[in-house]
C-alpha positions in Angstrom: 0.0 0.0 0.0 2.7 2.3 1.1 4.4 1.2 -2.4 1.4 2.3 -4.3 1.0 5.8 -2.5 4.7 6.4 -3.0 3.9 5.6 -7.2 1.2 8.2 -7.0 3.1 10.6 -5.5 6.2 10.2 -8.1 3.5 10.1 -10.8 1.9 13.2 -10.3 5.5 14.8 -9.5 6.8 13.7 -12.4 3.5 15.0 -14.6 4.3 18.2 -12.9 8.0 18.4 -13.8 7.5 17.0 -17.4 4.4 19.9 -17.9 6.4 22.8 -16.6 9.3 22.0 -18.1 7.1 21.9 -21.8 5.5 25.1 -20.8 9.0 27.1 -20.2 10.1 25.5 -23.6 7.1 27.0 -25.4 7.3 30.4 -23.4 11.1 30.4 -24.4 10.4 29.0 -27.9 7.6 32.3 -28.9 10.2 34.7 -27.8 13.1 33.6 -29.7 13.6 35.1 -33.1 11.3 33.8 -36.0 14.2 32.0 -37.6 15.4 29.9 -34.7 11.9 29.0 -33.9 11.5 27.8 -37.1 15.0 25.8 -37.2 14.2 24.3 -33.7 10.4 23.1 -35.3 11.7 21.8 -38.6 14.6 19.8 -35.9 12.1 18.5 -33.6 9.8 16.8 -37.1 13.0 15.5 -38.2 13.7 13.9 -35.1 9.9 12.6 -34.8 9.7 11.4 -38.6 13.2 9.4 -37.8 12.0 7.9 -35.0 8.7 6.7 -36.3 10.3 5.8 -40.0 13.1 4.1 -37.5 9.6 2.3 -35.7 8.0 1.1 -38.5 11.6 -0.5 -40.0 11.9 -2.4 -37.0 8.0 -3.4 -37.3 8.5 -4.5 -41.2 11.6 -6.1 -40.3 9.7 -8.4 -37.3 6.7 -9.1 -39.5 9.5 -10.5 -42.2 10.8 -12.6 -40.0 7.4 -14.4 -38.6 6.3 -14.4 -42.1 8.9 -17.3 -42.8 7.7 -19.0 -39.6 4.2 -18.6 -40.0 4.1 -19.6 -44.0 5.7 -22.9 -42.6 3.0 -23.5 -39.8 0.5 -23.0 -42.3 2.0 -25.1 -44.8 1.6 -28.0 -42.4 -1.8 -27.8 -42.8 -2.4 -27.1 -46.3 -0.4 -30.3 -46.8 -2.8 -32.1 -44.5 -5.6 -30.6 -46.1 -4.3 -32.0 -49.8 -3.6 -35.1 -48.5 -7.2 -35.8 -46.6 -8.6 -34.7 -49.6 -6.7 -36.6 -52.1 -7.2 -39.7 -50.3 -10.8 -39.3 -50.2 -10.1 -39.1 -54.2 -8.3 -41.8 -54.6 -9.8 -44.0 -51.9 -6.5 -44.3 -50.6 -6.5 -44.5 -46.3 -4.9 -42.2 -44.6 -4.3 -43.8 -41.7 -5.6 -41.6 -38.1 -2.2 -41.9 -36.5 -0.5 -40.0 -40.0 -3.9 -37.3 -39.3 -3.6 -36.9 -35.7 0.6 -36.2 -36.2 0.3 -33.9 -38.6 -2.9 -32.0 -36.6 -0.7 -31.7 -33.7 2.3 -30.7 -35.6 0.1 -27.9 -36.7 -1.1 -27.3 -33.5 2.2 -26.6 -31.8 3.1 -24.0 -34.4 0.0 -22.2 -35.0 0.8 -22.2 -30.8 3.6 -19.7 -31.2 3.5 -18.3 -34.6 -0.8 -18.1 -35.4 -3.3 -15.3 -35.6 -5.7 -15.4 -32.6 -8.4 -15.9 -35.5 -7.1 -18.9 -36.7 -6.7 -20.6 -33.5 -10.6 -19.8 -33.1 -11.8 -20.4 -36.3 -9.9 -24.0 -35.8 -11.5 -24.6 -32.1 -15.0 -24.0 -33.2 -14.0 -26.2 -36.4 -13.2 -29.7 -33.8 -16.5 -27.8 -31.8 -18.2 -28.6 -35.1 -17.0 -32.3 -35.9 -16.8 -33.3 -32.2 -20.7 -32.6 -32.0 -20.8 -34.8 -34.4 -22.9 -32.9 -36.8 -23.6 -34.6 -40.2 -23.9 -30.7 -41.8 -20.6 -31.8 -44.1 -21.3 -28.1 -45.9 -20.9 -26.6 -42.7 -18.0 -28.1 -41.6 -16.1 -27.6 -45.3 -17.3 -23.8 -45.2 -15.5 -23.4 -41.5 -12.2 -24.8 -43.2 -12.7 -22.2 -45.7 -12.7 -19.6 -42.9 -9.5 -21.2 -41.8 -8.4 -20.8 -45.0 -9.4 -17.4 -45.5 -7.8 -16.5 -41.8 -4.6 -18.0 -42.9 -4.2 -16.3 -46.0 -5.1 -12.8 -44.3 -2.5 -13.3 -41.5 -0.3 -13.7 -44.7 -0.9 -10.6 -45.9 -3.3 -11.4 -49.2 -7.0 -9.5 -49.8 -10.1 -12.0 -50.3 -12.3 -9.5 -50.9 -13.7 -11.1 -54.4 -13.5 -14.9 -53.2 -17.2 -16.1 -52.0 -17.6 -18.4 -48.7 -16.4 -21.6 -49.9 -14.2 -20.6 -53.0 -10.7 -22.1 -51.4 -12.3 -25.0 -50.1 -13.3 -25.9 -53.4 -10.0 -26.0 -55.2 -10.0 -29.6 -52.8 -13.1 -31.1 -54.3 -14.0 -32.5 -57.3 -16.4 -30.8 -59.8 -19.4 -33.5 -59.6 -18.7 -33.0 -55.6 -18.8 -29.3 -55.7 -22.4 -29.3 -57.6 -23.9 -31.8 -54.4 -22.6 -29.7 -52.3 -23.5 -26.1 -53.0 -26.6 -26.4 -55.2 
């Protein structure tokens, strides 16, 4: 409690210091001379435009490097995608154990590298299958929004694809038509 008081008191003091100190340096700054008020201006946006140019750098720089990161989380599950959906093609198992490894490999870096969206979008996705609800179209269109999610975190616009048009690129024409008409 003491601690907190003590804060407070610093706080406001140093509001106080920080405010009086601003107000001498605009007093002192109207009555200088025209030219050196302008000098000391065009300083002061040079020093804020380098420090926010030097900001967003740094910011472009970090996105960069969890670009690579997240691009390679995601992959896993594209991959997994193709291959459920090839299988299903082909009639070729895939076997649960292959499914569930490469779910949890996905799992553990959309853990440290996903969007927040993603991660919720793919909860209410195993929501939706562990309900059991037979509503295959549903279920396809809330991959789509993973899909979607994904390719937003990556940077790309959607803004002329439809609810379902990624998820499609999976399925077979004849499957497409029983499924969205």
């Amino acid at each position: 409690m003491k601690n907190n008081i003590l804060l407070f008191f610093i706080g406001i003091l140093t509001s106080l210091i920080t405010t009086s100190s601003l107000y001498v340096f605009i007093k002192s700054l109207m009555a200088s001379p025209p030219e050196i008020t302008a000098a000391i201006i065009g300083a002061l946006g040079a020093l804020a435009i380098g420090f926010w140019t030097q900001r967003g750098t740094k910011t472009l720089e970090i996105n960069s490097r969890h670009f690579i990161e997240k691009r390679g989380a995601y992959i896993i599950f594209i991959n997994l995608l193709f291959e459920l959906f090839n299988t299903q093609r082909n009639g070729g198992p895939l076997s649960q154990e292959e499914m569930t490894e490469a779910l949890m490999k996905f799992k553990r870096e959309l853990m440290i590298w996903g969007d927040q969206k993603i991660i919720k979008t793919l909860e209410s996705y195993e929501r939706l299958c562990f309900e059991n609800s037979g509503d295959i179209k549903k279920q396809i269109l809330t991959i789509d929004k993973i899909l979607r999610e994904i390719r937003k975190d990556l940077g790309h616009r959607d803004n002329q694809l439809k609810d379902g048009d990624l998820v499609l690129m999976f399925i077979k024409a004849e499957d497409k038509d029983k499924l969205f008409n």
